[in-house]
Biopython code that builds the backbone (N, CA, C, O; Angstrom):
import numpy as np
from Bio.PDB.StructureBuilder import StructureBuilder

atoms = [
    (1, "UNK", "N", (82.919, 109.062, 89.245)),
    (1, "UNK", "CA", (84.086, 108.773, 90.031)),
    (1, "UNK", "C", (84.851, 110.067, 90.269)),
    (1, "UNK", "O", (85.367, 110.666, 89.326)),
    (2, "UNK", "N", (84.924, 110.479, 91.459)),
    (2, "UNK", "CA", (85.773, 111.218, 92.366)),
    (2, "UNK", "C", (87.436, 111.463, 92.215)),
    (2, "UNK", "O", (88.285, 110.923, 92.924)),
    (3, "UNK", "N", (87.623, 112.162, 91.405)),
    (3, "UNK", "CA", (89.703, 111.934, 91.032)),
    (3, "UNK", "C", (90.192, 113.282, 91.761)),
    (3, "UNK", "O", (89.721, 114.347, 91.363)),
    (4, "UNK", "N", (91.003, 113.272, 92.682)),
    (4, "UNK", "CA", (91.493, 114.749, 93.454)),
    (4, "UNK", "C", (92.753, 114.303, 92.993)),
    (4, "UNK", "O", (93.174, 113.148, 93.036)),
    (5, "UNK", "N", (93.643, 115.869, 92.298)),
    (5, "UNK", "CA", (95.044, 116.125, 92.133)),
    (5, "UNK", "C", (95.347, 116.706, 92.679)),
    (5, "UNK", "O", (94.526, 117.554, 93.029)),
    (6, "UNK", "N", (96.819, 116.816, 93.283)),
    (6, "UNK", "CA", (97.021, 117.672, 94.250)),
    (6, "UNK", "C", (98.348, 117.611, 94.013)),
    (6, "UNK", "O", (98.940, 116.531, 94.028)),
    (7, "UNK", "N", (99.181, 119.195, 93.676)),
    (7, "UNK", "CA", (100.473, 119.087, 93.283)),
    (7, "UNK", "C", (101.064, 120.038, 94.095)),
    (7, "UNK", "O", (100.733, 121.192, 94.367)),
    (8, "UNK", "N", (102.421, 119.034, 94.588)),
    (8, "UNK", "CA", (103.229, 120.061, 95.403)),
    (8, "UNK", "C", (104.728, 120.412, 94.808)),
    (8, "UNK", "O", (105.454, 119.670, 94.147)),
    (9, "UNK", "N", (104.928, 121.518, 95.162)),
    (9, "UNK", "CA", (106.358, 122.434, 95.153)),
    (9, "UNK", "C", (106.213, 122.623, 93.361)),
    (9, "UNK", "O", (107.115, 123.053, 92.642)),
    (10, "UNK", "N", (105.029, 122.240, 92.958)),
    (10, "UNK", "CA", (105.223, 123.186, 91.403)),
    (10, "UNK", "C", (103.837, 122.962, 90.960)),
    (10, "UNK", "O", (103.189, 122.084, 91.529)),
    (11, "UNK", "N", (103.285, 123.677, 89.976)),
    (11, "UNK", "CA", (102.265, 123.591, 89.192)),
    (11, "UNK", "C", (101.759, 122.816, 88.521)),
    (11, "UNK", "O", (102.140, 123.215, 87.421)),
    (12, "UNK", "N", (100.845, 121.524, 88.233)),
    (12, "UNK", "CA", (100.745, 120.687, 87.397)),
    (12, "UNK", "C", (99.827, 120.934, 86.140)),
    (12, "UNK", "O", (98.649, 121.272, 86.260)),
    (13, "UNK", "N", (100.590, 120.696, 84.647)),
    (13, "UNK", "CA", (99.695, 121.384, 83.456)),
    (13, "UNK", "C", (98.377, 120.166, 83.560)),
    (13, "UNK", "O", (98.031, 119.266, 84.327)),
    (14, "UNK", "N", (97.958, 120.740, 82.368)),
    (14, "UNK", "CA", (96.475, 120.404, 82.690)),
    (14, "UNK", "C", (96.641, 118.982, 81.740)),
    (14, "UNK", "O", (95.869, 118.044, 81.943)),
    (15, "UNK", "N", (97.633, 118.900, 80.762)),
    (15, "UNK", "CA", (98.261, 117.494, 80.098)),
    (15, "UNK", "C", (98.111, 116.516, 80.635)),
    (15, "UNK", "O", (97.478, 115.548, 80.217)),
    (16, "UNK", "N", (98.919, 116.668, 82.086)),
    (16, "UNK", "CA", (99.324, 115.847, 83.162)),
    (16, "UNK", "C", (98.330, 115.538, 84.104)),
    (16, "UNK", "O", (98.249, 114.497, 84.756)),
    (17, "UNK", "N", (97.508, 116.601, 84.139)),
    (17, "UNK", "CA", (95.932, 116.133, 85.502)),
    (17, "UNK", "C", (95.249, 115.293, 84.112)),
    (17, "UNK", "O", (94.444, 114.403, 84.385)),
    (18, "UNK", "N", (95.469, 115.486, 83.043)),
    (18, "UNK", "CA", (94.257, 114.892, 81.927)),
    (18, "UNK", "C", (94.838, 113.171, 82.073)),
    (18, "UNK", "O", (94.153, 112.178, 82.320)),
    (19, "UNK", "N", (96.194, 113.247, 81.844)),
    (19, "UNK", "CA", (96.294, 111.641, 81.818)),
    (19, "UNK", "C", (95.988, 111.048, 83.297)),
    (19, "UNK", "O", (95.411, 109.967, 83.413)),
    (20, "UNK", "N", (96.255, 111.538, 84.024)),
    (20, "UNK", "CA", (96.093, 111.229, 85.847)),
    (20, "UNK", "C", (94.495, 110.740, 85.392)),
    (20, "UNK", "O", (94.098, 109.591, 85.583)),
    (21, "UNK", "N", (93.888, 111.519, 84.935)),
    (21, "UNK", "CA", (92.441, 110.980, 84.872)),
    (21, "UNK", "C", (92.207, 110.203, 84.372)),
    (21, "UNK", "O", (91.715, 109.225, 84.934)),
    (22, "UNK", "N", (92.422, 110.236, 83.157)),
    (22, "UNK", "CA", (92.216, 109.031, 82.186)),
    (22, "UNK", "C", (92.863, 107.215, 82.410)),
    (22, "UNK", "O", (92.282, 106.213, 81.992)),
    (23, "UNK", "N", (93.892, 107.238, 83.007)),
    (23, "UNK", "CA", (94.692, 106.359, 83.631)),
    (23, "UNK", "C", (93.537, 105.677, 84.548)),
    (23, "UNK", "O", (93.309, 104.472, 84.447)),
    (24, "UNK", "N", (92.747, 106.594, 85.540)),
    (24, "UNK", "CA", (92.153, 106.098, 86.708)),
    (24, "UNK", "C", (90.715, 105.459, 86.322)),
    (24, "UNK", "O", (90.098, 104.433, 86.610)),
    (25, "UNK", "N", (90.473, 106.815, 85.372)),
    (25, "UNK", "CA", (88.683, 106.311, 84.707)),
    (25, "UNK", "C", (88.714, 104.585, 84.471)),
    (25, "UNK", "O", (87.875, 103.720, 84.717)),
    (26, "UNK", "N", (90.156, 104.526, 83.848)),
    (26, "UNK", "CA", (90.246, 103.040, 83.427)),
    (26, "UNK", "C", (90.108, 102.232, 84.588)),
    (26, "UNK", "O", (89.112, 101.693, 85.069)),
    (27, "UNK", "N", (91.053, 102.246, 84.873)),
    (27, "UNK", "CA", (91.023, 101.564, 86.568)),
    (27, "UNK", "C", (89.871, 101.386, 87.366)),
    (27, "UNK", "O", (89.532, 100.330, 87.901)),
    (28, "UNK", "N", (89.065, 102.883, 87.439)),
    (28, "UNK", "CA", (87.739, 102.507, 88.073)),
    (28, "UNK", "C", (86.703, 101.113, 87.692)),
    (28, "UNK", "O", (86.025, 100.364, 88.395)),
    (29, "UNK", "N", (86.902, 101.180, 86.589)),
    (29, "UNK", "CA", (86.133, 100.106, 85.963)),
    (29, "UNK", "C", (86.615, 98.774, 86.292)),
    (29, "UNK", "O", (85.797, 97.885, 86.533)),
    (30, "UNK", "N", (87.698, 98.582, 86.320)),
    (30, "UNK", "CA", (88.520, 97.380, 87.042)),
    (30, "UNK", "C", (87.964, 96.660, 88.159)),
    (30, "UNK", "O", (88.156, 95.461, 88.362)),
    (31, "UNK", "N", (87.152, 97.555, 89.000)),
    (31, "UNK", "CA", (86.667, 97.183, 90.578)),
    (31, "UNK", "C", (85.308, 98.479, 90.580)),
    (31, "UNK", "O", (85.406, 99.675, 90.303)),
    (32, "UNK", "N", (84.099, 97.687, 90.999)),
    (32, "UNK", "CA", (83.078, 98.804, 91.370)),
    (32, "UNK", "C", (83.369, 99.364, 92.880)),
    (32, "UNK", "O", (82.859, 100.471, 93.054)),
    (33, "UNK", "N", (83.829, 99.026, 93.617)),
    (33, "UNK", "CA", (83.817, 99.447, 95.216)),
    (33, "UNK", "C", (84.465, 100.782, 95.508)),
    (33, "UNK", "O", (84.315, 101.473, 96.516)),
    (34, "UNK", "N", (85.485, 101.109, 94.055)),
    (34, "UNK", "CA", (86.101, 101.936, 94.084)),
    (34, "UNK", "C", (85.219, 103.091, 94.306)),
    (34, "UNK", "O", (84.301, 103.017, 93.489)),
    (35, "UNK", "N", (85.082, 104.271, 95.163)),
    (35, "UNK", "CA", (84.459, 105.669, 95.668)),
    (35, "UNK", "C", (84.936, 106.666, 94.392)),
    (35, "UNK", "O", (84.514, 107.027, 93.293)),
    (36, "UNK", "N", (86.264, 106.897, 95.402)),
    (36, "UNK", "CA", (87.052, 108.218, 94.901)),
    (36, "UNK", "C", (89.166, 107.661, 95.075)),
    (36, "UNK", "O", (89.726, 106.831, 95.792)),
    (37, "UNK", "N", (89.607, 108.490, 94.185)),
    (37, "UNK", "CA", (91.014, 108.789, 94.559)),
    (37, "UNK", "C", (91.393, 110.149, 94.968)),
    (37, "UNK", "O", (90.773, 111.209, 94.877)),
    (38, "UNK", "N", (92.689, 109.840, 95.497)),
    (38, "UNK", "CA", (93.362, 110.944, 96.066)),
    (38, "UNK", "C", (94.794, 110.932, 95.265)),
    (38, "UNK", "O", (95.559, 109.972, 95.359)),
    (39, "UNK", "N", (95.056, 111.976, 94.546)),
    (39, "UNK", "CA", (96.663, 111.849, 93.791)),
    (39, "UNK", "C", (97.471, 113.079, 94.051)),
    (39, "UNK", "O", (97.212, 114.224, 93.682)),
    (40, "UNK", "N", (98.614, 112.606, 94.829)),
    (40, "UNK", "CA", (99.526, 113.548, 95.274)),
    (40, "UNK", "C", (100.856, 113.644, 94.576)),
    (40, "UNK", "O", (101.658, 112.711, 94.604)),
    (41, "UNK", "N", (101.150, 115.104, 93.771)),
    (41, "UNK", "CA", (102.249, 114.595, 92.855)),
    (41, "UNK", "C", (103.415, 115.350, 94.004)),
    (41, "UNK", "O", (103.006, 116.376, 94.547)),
    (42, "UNK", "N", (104.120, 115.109, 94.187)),
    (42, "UNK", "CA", (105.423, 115.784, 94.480)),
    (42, "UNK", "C", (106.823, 115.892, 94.038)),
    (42, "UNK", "O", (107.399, 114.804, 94.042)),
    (43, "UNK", "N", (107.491, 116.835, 93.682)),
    (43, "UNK", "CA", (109.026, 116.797, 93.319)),
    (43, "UNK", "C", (109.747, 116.861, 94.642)),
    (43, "UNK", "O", (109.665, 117.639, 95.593)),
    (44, "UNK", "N", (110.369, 115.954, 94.435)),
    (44, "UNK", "CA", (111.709, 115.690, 95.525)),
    (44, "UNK", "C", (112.786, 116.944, 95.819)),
    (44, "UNK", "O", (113.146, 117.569, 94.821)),
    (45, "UNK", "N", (113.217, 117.271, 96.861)),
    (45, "UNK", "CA", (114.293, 118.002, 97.196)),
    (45, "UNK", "C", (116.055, 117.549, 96.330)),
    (45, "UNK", "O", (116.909, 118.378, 96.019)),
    (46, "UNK", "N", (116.147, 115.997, 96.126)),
    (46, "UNK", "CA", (117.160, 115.291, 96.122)),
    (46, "UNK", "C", (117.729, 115.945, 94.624)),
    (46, "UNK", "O", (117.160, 116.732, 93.867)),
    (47, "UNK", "N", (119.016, 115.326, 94.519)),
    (47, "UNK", "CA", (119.970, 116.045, 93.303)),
    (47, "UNK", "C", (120.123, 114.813, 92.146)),
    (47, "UNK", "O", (121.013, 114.818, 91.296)),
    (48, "UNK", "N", (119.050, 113.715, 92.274)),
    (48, "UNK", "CA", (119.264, 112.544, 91.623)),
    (48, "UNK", "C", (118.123, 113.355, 90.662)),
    (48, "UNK", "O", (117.632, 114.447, 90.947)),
    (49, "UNK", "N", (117.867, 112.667, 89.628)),
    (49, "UNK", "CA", (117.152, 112.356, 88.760)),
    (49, "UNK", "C", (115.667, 111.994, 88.668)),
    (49, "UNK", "O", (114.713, 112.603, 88.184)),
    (50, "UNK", "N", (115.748, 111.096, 89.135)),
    (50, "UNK", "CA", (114.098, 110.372, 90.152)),
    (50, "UNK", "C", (113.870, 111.103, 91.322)),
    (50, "UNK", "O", (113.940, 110.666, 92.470)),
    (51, "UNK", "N", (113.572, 112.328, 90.942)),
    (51, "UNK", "CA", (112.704, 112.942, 92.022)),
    (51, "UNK", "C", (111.340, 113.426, 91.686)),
    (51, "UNK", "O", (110.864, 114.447, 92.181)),
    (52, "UNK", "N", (110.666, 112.600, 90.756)),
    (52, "UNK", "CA", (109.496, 113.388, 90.728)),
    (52, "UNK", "C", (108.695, 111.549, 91.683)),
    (52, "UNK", "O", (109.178, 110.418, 91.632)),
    (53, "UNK", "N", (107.562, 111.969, 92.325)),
    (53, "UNK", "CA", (106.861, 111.180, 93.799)),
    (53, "UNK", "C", (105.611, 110.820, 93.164)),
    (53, "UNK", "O", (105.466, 111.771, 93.932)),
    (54, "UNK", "N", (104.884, 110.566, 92.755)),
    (54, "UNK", "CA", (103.395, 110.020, 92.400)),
    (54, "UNK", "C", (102.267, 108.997, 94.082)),
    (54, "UNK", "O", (102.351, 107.790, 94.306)),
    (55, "UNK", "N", (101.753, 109.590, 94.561)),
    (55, "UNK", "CA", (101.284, 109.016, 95.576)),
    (55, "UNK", "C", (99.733, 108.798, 95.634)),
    (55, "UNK", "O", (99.191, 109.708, 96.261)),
    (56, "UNK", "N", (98.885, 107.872, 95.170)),
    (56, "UNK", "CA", (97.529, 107.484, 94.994)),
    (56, "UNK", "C", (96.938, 107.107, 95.888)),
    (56, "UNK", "O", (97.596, 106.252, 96.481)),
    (57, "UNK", "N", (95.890, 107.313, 96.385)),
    (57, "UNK", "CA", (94.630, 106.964, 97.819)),
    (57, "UNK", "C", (94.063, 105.975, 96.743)),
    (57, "UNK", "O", (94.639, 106.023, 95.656)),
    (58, "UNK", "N", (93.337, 105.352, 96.832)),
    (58, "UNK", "CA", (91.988, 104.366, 96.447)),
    (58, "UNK", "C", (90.973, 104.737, 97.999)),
    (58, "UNK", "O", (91.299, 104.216, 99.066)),
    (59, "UNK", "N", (89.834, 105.624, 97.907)),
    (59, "UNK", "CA", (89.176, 104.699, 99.024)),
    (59, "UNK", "C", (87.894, 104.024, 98.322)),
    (59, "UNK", "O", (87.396, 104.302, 97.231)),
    (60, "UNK", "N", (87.578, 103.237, 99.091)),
    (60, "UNK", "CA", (87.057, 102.153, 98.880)),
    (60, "UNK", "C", (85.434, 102.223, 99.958)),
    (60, "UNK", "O", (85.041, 103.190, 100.610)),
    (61, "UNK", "N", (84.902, 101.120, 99.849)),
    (61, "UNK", "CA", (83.602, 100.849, 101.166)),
    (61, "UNK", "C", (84.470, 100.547, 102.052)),
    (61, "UNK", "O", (85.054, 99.484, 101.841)),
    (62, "UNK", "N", (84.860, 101.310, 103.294)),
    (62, "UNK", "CA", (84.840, 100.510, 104.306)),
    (62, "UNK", "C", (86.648, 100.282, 104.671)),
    (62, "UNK", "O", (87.092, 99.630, 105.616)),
    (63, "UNK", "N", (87.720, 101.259, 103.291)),
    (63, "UNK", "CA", (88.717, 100.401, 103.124)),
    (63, "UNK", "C", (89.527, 101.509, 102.199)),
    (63, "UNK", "O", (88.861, 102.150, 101.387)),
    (64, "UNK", "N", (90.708, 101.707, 102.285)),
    (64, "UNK", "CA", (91.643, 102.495, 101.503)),
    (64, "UNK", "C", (92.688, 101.852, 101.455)),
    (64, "UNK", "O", (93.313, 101.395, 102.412)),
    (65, "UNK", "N", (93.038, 101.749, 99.898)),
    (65, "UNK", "CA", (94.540, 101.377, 99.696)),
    (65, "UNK", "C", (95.313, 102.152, 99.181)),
    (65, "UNK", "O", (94.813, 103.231, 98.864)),
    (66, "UNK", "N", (96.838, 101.951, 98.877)),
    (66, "UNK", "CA", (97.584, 102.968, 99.127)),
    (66, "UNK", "C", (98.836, 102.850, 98.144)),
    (66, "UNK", "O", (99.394, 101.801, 98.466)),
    (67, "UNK", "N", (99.555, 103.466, 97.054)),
    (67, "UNK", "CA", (100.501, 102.979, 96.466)),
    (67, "UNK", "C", (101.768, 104.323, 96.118)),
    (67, "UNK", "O", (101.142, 105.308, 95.727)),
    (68, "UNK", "N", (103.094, 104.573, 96.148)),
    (68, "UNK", "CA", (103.727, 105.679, 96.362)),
    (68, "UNK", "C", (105.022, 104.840, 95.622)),
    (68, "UNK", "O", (105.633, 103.869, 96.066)),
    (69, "UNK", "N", (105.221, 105.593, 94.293)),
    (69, "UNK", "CA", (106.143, 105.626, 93.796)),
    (69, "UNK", "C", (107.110, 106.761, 93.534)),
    (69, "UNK", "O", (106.727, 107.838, 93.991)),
    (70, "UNK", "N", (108.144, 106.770, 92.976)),
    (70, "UNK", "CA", (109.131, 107.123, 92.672)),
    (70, "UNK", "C", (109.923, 107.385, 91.570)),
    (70, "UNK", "O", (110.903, 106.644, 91.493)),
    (71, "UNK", "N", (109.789, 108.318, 90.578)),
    (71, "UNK", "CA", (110.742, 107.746, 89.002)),
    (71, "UNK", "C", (111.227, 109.172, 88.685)),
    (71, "UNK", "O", (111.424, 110.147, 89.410)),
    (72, "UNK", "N", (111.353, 108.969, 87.358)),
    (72, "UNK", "CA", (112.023, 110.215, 86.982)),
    (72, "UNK", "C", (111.111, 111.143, 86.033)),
    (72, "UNK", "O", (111.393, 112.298, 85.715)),
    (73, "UNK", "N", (109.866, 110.365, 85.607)),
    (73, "UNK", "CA", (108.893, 111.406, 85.089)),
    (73, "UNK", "C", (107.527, 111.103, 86.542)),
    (73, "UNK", "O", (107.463, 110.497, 87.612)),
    (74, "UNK", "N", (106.713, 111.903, 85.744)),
    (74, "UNK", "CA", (105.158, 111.453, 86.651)),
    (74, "UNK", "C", (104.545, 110.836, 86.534)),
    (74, "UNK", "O", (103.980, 110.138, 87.376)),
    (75, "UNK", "N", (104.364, 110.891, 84.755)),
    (75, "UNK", "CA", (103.314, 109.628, 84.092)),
    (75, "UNK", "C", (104.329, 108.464, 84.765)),
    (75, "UNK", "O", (103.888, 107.965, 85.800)),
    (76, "UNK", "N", (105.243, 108.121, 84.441)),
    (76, "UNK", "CA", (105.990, 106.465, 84.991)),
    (76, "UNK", "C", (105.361, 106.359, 86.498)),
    (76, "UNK", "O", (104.611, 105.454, 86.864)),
    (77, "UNK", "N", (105.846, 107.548, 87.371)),
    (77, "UNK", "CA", (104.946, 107.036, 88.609)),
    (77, "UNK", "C", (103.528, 106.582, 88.875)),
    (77, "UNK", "O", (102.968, 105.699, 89.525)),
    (78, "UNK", "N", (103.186, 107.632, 88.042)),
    (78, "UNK", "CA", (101.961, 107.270, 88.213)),
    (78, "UNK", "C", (100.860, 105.852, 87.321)),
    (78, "UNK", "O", (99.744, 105.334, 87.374)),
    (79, "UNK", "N", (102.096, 105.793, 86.606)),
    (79, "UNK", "CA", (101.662, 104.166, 86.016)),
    (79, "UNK", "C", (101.950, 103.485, 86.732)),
    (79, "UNK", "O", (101.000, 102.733, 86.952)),
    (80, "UNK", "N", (103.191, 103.129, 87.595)),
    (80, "UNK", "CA", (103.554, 102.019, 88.228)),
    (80, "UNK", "C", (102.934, 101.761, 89.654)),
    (80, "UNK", "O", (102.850, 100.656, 90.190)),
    (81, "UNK", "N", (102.338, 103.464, 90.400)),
    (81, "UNK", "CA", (101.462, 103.411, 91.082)),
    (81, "UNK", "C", (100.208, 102.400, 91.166)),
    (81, "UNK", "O", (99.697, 101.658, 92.004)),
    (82, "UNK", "N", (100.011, 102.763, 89.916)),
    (82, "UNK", "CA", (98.773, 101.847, 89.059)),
    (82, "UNK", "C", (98.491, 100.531, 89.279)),
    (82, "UNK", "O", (97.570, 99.886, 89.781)),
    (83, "UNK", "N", (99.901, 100.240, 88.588)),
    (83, "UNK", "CA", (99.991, 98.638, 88.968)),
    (83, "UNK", "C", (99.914, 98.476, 90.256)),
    (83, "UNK", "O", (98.885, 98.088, 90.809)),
    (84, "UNK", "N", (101.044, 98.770, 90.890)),
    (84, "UNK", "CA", (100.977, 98.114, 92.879)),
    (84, "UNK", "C", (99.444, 98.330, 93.356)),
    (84, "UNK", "O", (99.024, 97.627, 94.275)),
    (85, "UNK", "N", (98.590, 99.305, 92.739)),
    (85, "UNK", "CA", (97.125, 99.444, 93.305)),
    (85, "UNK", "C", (96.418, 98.319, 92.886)),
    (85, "UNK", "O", (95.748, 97.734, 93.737)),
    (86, "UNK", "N", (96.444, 97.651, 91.057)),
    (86, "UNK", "CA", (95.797, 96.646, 90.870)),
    (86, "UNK", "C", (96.143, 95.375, 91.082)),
    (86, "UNK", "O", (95.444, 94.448, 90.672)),
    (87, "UNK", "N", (97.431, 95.173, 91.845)),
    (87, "UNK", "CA", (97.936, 93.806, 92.752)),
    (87, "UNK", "C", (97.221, 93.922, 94.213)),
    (87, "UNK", "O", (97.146, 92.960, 94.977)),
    (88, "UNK", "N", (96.575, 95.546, 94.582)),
    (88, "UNK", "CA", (96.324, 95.377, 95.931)),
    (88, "UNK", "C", (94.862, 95.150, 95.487)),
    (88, "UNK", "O", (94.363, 94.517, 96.418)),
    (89, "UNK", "N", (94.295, 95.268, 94.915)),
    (89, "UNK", "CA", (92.952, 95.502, 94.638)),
    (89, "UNK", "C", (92.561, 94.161, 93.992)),
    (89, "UNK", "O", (91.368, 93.927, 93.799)),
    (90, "UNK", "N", (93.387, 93.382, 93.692)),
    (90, "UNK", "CA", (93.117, 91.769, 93.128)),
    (90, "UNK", "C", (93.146, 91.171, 94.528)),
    (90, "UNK", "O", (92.252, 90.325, 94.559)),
    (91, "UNK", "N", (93.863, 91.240, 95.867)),
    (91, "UNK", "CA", (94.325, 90.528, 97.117)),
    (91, "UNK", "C", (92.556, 91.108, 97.703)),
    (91, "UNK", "O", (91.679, 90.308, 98.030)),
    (92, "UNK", "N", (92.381, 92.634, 97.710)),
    (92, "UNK", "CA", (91.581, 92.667, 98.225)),
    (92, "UNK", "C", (89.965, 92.194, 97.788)),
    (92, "UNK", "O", (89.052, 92.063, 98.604)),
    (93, "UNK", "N", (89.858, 91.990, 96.400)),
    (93, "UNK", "CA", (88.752, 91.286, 95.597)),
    (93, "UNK", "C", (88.847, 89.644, 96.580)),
    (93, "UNK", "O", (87.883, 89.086, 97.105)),
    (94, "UNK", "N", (90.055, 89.244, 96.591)),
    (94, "UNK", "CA", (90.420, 87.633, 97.237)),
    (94, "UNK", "C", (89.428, 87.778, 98.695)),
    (94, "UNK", "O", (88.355, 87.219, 98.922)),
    (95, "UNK", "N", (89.956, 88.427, 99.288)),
    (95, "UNK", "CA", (90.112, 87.964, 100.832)),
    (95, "UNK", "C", (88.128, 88.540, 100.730)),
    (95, "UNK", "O", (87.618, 88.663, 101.844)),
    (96, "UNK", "N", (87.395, 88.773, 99.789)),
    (96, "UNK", "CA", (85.873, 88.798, 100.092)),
    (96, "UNK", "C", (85.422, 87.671, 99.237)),
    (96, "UNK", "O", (84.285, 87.346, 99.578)),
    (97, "UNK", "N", (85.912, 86.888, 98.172)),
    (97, "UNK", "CA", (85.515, 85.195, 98.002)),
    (97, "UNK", "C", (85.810, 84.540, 98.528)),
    (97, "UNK", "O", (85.967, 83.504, 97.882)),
    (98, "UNK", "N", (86.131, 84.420, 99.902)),
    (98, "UNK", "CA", (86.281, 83.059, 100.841)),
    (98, "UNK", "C", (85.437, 83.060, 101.585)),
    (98, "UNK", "O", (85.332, 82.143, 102.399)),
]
sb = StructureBuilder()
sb.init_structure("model")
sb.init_model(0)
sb.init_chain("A")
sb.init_seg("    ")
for serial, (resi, resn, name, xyz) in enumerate(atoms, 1):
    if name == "N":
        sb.init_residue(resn, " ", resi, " ")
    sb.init_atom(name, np.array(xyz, "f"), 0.0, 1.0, " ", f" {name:<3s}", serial, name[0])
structure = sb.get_structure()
């Protein structure tokens, strides 16, 4: 399985690409259709707190889904990313058993 990190407006340690991976390895297993991901970290311009961006590709056969959070660390985004991917990825398991 295919995992691309991709960090903008700062450097990401290698801590942080390690859990990004490990998070997904899991996930892959969740669904075989899964290809590859795409993970885009970004820090926000804004003066709040929650500016760090977590943004995940899934592509898929035929099919890419898509999930973009928001928090105040990365791992949180990128967990909660997680989830909204495995609510889309349960709808999209649905709509091929009918």
């Amino acid at each position: 399985m295919n995992v691309n990190v991709k960090s903008v407006r700062f450097k990401a340690d290698q801590k942080l690409e390690n859990f990004i991976e490990k998070k997904l390895q899991k996930f892959f297993g969740f669904h075989e259709q899964i290809l590859a991901s795409n993970v885009v970290l970004r820090l926000d311009n804004s003066e709040t707190r929650e500016n760090k961006i977590a943004e995940i590709r899934l592509i898929l056969k035929g099919d890419e889904l898509f999930a973009k959070k928001r928090t105040r660390t990365f791992e949180e985004a990128v967990d909660q990313s997680i989830d909204a991917l495995k609510k889309q990825v349960e709808k999209y398991k649905e709509r091929f058993k009918k």
